[in-house]
N, C-alpha and C positions, 0 to 999 in steps of 0.2 A: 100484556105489559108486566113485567116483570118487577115484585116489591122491592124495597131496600128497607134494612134497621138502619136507626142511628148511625151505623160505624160508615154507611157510604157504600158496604159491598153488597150488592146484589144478593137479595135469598135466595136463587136458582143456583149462583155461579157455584161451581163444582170445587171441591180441595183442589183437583190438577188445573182448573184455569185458574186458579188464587195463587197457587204455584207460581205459573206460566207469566201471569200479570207482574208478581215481585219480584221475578226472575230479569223479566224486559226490561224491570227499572234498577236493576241491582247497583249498575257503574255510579250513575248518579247516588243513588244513598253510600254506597261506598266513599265515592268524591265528597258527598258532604260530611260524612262521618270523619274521614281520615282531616280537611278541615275542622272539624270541631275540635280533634283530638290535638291537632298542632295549637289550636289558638288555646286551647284549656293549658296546657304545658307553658306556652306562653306566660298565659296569666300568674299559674303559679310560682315559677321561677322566679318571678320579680317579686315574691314574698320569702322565697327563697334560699335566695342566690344572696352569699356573702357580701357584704359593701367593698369597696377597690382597697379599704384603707386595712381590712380583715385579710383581704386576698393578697395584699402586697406583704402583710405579716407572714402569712402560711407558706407562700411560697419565695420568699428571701432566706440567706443562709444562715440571717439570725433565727431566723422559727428555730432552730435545734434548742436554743435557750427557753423554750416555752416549758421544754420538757425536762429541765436542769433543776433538781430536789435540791430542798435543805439538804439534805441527809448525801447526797453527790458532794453538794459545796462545803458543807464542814471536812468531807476526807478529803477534800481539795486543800481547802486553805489554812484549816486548824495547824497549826506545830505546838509540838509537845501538851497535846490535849486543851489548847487555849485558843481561841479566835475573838477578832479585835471586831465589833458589831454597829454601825448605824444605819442607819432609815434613812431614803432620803430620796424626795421626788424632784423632776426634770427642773425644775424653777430652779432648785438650790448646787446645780451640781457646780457649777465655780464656787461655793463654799465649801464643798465636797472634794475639791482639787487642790484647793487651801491649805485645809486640812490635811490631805493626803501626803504634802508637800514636808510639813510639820513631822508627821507620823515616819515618813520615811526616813528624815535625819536622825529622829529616834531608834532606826533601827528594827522596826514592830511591821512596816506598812504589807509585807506577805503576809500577817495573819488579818488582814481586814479582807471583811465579808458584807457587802454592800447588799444590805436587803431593798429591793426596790420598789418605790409605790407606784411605780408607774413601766409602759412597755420602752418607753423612750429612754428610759433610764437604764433599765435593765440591757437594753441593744447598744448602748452607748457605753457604758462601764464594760461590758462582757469582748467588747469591738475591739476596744482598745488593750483591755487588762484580761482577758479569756479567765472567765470560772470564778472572776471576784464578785461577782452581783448574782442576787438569786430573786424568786417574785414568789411569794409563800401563796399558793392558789384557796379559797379565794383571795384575791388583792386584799391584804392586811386593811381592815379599818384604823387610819392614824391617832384613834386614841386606845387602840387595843397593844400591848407589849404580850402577847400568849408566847411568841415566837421565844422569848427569853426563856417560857417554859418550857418548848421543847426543847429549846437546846440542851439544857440542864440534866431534863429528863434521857437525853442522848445521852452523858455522862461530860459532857464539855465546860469545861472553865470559859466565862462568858466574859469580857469587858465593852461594855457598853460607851459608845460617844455621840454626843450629836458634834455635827458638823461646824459649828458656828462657834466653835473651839482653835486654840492652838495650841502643841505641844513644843513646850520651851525647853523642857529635860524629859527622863522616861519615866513615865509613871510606875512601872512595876514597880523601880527601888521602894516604894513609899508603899508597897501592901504590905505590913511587915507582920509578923506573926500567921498563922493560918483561920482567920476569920472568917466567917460565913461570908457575910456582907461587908464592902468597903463602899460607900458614899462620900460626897462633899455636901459641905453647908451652903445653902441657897441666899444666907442672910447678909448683914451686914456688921462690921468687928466693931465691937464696941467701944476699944482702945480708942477710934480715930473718929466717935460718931457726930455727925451732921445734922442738922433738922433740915428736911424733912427726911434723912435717909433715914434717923433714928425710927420713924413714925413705923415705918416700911417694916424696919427690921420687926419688930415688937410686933404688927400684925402676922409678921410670918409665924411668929412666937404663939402668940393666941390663937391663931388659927389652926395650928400642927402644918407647918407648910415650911420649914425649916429645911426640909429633904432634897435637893436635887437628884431629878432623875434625868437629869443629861450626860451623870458620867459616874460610872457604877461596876463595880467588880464583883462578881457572884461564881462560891464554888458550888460544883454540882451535888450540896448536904442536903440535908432533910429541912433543916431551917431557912436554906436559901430557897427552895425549890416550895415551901410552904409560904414564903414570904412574895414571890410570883404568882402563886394561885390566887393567894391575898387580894392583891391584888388587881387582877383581872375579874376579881369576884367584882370589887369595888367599883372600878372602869366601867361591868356590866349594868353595874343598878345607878349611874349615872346616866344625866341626859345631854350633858355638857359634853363636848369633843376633849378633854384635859386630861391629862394622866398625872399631875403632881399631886395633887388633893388625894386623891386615893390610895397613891402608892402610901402616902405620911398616915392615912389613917389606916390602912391596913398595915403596916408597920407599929404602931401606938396599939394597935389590938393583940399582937402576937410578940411586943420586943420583949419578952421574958422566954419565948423559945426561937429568938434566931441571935449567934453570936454576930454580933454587928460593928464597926471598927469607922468613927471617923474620919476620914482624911483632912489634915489641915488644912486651915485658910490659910497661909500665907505662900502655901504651894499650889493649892486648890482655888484660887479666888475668883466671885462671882463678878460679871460686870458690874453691878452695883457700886464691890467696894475698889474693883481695878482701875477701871472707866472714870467710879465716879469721886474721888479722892487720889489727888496727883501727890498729895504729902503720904499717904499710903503707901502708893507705889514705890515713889521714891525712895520711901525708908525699909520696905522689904524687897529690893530690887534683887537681883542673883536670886532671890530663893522659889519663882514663880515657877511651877513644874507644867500646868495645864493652867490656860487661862479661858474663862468664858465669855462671849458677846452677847452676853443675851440683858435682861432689861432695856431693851430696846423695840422696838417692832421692824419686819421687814426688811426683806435681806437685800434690798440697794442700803438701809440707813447701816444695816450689820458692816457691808465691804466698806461705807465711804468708815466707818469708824475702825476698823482696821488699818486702813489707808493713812488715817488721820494721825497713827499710834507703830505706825511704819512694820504692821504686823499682816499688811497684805504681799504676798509673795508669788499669784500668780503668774503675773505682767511680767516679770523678772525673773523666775525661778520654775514656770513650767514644766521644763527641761526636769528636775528632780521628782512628779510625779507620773505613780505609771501610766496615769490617763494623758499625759501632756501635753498639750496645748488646746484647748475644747474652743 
């Protein structure tokens, strides 16, 4: 009788019947191997394999926009070394169109450069208006402005807007002189003050929060480009998503090395004192160049007050942006 070890094979059988034996059964370990090998591929591809919403990006003919730099869209859109700049994700783009609407009676709306915080943004603006949207990789965080820096540092003259603006006349006239930085007052004018707007204004005061950074003009100096980094320093060491607080105290730390210039209220006025003072308006009417919706929350409450102030224009006037009709 013939021993066996552990492993099952005979201690007689010979290397050529051990051969012979693995040989007989080759098809089958073959069959099962090349099975295991399909189901292992299986398995893994489904850890894999891009989701349909990834694959419909990659392979539609906007993917070429994934690959569209700053640095492409500024020699796109910039004229005469200036491009018009806001931020602006899928939620907001009928205020985005608004605005565009505005901007293009001024005459400006080819130098806007739509940085997008989103893909849907960016395939939508580029669809319609080819090379005006760009998506700064990674996705900008929206309380980060870095982008202001490079542009700067590209050598570009920057004008900054948020969206939830309209332009009533054209802002250039009013940069007068060659200033580092030009800003607007976020407060409220004290010729016409109110309780509680007063309260409001005087905490902007005490606070350093006087600054609007929703509408800003920056040349590409030493001052301007230091006052950027500022900044973003500031942005960084915050835990809060806000970019006004920072920008006003890194500005308060460095305003003795940046030539700074601000633009009037009564051209320049915040929803505060446009919105919220009808004797205001009235009496500085003609002179309003930009005006802003913001003290308010929420961009249906921004349109119906627009609406309310006969300063919404897409329903109506589409047709005049290059996006038209969304």
């Amino acid at each position: 009788m013939t021993n066996e070890d552990n492993s099952g094979i005979p201690n007689g059988t010979s290397t050529r019947n051990l051969l012979q034996s693995v040989g007989d059964r080759s098809p089958i370990i073959i069959m099962l191997a090349l099975v295991l090998l399909v189901t292992t591929i299986g398995v893994v591809s489904v850890y894999l394999k891009p989701s349909s919403s990834v694959l419909s990006e990659v392979d539609s003919p906007a993917s070429r926009w994934m690959h569209y730099t700053l640095l492409d869209a500024l020699a796109y859109v910039a004229k005469n070394n200036t491009v018009i700049v806001c931020m602006v994700g899928e939620a907001y783009l009928l205020l985005l169109n608004n605005w565009l609407i505005t901007v293009a009676r001024q005459k400006h709306v080819e130098k806007v450069l739509v940085i997008a915080e989103d893909y849907p943004t960016l395939y939508t603006v580029n669809e319609r208006w080819p090379g005006h949207a760009v998506m700064i990789y990674p996705a900008l965080d929206p309380a980060s402005n870095n982008y202001g820096s490079v542009i700067l540092e590209l050598g570009y003259e920057v004008m900054y807007s948020d969206v939830d603006m309209v332009w009533m006349k054209d802002p250039f006239p009013y940069l007068e002189g060659s200033h580092e930085v030009y800003y607007a007052f976020d407060g409220y004018d004290l010729k016409f003050h109110r309780f509680p707007t007063l309260l409001i204004h005087l905490f902007f005061l005490v606070f350093q929060l006087k600054i609007c950074t929703c509408f800003f003009y920056l040349r590409p100096t030493f001052g301007a480009k230091l006052l950027m980094r500022m900044w973003v320093k500031e942005m960084n060491s915050q835990t809060e998503l806000v970019n006004q607080p920072p920008f006003n105290w890194a500005l308060a730390k460095i305003s003795k090395k940046v030539d700074d210039y601000l633009l009037p209220m009564t051209a320049f006025p915040s929803g505060l004192v446009y919105f919220g003072n009808k004797t205001w308006a009235k009496e500085t009417e003609g002179q309003h160049a930009v005006i802003h919706n913001n003290f308010i929350v929420g961009k249906d409450n921004k349109m119906q007050r627009f609406r309310d102030h006969g300063l919404w224009l897409v329903d109506n006037h589409s047709d005049e942006s290059p996006l038209g009709k969304l």
